[in-house]
N, C-alpha and C positions, 0 to 999 in steps of 0.2 A: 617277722614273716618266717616261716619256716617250711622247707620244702619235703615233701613225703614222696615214694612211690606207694603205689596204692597197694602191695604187699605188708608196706607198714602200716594201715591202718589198723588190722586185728589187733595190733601191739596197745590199739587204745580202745580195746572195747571193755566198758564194763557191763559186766555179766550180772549187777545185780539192776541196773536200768535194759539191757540187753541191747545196747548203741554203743557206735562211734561216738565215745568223746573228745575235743579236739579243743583243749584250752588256749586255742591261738591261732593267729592268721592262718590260712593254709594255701598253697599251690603245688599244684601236682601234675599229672600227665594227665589220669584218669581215675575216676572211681566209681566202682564196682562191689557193692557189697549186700546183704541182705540182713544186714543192720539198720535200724534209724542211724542216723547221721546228724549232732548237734554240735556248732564249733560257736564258740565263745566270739570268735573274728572272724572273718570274710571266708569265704570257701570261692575258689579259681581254678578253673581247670584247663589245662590246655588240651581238652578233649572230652566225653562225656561226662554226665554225672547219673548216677543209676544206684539208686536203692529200694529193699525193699520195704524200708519202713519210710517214716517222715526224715524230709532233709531242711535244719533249723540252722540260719546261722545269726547271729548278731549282728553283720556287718553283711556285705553284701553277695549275692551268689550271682559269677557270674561261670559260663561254660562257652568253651570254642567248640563245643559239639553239642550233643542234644541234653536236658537234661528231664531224667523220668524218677517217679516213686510211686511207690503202690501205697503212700501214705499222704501227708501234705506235704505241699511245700511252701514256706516261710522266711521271711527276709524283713528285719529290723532296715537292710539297706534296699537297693535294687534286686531286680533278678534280671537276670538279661542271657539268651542264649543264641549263638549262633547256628544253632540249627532249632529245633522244636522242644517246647516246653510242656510235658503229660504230666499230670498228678490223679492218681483215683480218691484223693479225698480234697481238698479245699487245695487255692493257691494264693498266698498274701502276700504282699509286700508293703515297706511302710515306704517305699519309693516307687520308681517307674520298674513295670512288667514290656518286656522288650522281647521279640524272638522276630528268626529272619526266617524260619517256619510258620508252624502253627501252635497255637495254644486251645490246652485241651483239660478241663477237669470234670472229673464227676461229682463234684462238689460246685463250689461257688469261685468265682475270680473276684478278688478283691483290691483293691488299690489305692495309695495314698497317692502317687501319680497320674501320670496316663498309664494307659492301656496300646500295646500296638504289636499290631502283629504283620507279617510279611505274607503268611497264608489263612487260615483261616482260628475265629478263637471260637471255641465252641466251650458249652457251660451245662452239666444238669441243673444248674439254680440260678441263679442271679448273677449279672457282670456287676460291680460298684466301683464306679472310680470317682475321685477328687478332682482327675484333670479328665482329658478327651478319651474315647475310645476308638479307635481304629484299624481297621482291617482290611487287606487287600485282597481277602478271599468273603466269604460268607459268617451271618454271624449265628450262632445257634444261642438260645438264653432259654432255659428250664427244659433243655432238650427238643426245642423246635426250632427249626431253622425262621429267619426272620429277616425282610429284607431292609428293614428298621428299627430300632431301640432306642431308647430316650432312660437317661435315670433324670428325675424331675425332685428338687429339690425347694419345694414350695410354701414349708412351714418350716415350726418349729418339731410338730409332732412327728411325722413320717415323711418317710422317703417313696420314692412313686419308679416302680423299674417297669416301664411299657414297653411290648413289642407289638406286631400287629396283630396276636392273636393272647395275648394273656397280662395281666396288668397285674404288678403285685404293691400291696400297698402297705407298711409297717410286716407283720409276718404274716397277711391275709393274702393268697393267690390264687386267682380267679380268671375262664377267660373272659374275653370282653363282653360277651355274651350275657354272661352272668350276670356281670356288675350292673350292663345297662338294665337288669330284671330286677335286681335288689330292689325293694322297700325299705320303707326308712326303720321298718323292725326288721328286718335281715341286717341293717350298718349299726343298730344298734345293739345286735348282739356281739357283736365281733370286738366292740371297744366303750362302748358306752356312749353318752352324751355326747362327748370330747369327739370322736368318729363319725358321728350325725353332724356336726357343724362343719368338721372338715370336709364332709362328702358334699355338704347342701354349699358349700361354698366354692367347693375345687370341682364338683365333679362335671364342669363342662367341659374342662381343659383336660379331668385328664382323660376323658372319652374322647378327644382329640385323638386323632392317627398321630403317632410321632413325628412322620413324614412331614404333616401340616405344623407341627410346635418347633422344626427345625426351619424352618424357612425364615 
């Protein structure tokens, strides 16, 4: 582990990737930079974390204040923030997503864990987790707010992210409206044969309201 104040980070910028390189564990006060930000081990802050490229670490990122990027954020570990977690591009983790805020990306929320937040997670694209998702405020998924979501995992082929008002099914997103209008030559443009069997066989459940597949 090694301890930085966040003046010594330019000490490790290189200028021909134009980020924070940090070939090792890190904990600090704060960080503040308009670099990406990529450490080889854990990034810890005992206060915000703020950049303005992507914030990448190997191990896990965790902050005792908020933490924001104007690029992605990603974690081989956890991410976990005691205040709010923003990204204006994607937010991944290969662990649990954690804030005692709200989680906010313009991009997509991804997750090898849960999902949870203390205020609200809001998404322009897709929420995906492996475990639960939770929220103590409202959930927004492709940028409409939604008083229910479901990711439905029912084959081999695709994955199914329903809200109450848009269903996205492998990368086809549509709202529900739609889908219930498709012909069997509208599903079979989208993916072929493979796509007609999975519609003519899934598609009562997943025209189901979430609401009714959580019960």
């Amino acid at each position: 582990m090694k301890v930085l104040k966040n003046k010594d980070l330019d000490g490790h910028h290189n200028s021909e990737t134009n980020r924070i390189e940090l070939d090792f564990d890190v904990e600090i006060d704060y960080i503040d930079t308009k670099y990406d930000i990529k450490a080889e081990g854990y990034i810890r802050s005992e206060g915000s974390i703020k950049a303005e490229g992507d914030i990448k670490a190997e191990g896990y990122i965790r902050s005792e204040g908020s933490i924001r990027s104007n690029g992605d954020i990603r974690s081989n570990g956890y991410i976990y923030s005691n205040g709010s977690i923003r990204s204006e591009g994607d937010i991944y983790s290969n662990g649990d997503i954690r804030s005692n805020g709200f989680i906010d990306s313009n991009g997509s929320i991804r997750s090898e864990g849960d999902i949870y937040s203390n205020g609200d997670i809001r998404s322009n694209g897709f929420i995906d987790s492996n475990g639960s998702i939770r929220s103590n405020g409202f959930i927004v998924v492709f940028g409409k707010k939604t008083d229910n979501y479901l990711q439905l995992n029912i084959s081999n082929y695709y994955t199914c992210y329903m809200s109450d008002y848009t269903i996205k099914i492998g990368c086809e997103m549509h709202s529900r409206k739609e889908w219930e209008g498709f012909a069997d030559e509208d599903i079979l443009k989208m993916d072929g044969k493979k796509a007609l069997k999975f519609w003519n066989k899934y598609k009562n459940i997943i025209l189901a309201k979430p609401k009714d597949l959580n019960r």
